[in-house]
C-alpha positions in Angstrom: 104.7 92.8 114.5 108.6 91.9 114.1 110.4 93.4 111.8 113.6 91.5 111.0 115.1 94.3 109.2 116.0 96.4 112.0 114.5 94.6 115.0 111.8 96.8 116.2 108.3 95.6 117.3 105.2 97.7 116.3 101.9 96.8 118.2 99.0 97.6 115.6 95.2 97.7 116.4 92.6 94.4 115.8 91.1 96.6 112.6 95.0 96.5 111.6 95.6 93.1 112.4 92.3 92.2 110.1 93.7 93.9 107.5 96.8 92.7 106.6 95.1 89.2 107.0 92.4 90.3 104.1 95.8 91.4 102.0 97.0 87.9 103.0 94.6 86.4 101.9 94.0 88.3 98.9 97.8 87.6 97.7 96.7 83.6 97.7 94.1 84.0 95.1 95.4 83.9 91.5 95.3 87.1 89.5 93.0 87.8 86.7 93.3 88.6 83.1 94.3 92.0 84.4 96.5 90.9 86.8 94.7 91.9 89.6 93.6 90.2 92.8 90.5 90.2 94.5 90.1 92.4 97.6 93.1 94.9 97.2 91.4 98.1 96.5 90.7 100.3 99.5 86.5 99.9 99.0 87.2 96.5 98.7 88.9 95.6 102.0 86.5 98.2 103.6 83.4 96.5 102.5 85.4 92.8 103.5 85.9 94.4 107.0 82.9 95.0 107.9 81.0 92.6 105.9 78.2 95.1 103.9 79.1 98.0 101.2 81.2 100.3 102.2 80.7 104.2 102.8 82.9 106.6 102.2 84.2 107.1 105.7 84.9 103.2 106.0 87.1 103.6 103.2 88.7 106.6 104.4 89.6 104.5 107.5 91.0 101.9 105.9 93.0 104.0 103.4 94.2 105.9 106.7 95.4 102.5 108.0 97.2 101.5 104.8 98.8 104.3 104.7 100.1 104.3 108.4 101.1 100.2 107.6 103.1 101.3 104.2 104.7 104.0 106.3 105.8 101.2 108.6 107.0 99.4 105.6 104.6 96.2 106.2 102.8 96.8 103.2 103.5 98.0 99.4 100.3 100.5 98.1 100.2 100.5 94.3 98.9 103.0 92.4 95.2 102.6 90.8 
């Protein structure tokens, strides 16, 4: 990843890469009544990932991963 704002390059793993694709992907779909998008909750993009329900741990790994991307400034986390 390139980021423009200070020119550094960040090499992130496949599960990252995969990630940020579900959050792209999940920023194309319209919001509901709630305002809310489909996909954007940490069991949500676990259970995407691998393609069955989540358990806990999966969802542990993928909210370690969002918080190492929102540490690297690539993503915004919002508060549930």
């Amino acid at each position: 990843m390139y980021d423009e704002a200070d020119s550094a390059l960040y090499e992130v793993s496949e599960s990252a890469f995969e990630l940020l694709c579900l959050l792209k992907d999940g920023q194309r779909k319209p919001a509901d009544d709630a305002g809310q998008t489909a996909g954007q909750t940490a069991p949500q993009l676990a259970s995407a990932l691998i393609g069955e329900t989540a358990e806990d741990s999966d969802i542990a790994l993928v909210t370690s991963l969002l918080d190492n991307l929102r540490s690297m400034g690539v993503v915004k986390c919002l508060a549930a």
